[in-house]
C-alpha positions as CSV (number, residue, x, y, z in Angstrom):
1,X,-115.0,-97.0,32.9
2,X,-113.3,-94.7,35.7
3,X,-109.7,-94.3,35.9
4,X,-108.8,-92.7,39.5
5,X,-105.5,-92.1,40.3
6,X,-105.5,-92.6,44.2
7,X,-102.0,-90.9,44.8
8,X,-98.7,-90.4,43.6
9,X,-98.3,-94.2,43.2
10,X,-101.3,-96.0,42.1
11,X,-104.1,-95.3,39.9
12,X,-107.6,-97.1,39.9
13,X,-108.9,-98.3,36.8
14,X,-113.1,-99.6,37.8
15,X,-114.8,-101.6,34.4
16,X,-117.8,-102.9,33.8
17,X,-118.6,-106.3,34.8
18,X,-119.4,-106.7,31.4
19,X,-116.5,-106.9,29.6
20,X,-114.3,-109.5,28.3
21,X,-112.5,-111.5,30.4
22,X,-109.8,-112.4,28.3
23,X,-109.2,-109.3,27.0
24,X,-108.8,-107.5,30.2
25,X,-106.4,-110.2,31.2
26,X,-104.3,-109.3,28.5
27,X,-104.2,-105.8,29.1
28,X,-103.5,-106.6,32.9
29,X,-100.8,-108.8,31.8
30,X,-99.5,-106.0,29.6
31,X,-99.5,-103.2,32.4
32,X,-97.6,-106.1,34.3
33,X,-95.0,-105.8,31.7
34,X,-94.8,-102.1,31.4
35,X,-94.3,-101.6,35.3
36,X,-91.8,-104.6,35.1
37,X,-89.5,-103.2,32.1
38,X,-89.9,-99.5,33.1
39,X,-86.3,-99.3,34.7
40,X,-84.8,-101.6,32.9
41,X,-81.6,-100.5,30.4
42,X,-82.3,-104.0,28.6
43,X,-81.2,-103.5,24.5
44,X,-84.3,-105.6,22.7
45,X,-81.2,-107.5,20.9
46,X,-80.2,-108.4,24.4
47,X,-83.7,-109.5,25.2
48,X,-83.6,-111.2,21.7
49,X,-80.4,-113.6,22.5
50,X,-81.9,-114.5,25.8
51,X,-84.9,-115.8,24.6
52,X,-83.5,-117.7,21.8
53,X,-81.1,-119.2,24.3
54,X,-84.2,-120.2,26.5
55,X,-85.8,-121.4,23.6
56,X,-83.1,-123.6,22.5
57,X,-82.5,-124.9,26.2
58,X,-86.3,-126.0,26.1
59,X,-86.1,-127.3,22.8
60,X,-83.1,-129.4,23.7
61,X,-84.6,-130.6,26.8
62,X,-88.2,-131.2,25.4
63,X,-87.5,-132.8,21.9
64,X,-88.1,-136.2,22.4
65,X,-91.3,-135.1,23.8
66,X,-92.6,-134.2,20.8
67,X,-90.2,-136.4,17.9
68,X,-90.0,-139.7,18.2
């Protein structure tokens, strides 16, 4: 692995062909999130409500979908 950091605002991370796919999707996904959330001023219990409210909106919507 070689992690380069190509200037002040990127960084280059070379793998080996070799390794897991999945797993380097996750972590992909995961630096995703941490350049997405980095300026955000978001309380986790705010982040909490909001996806129960989501949740519940799917739920409501979806329900007869899957109870019958």
């Amino acid at each position: 692995m070689l992690i380069d950091r190509t200037n002040k605002n990127q960084i280059t991370i070379t793998v080996s062909s070799s390794v897991d796919s999945f797993g380097l999707q996750r972590l992909i996904d995961y630096v995703k999130y941490l350049e997405a959330t980095t300026k955000s001023k978001a309380k986790q219990s705010d982040i909490d409500d909001l996806a129960n409210e989501v949740n519940a909106t799917w739920w409501g919507e979806n329900r007869s979908r899957f109870i019958k």
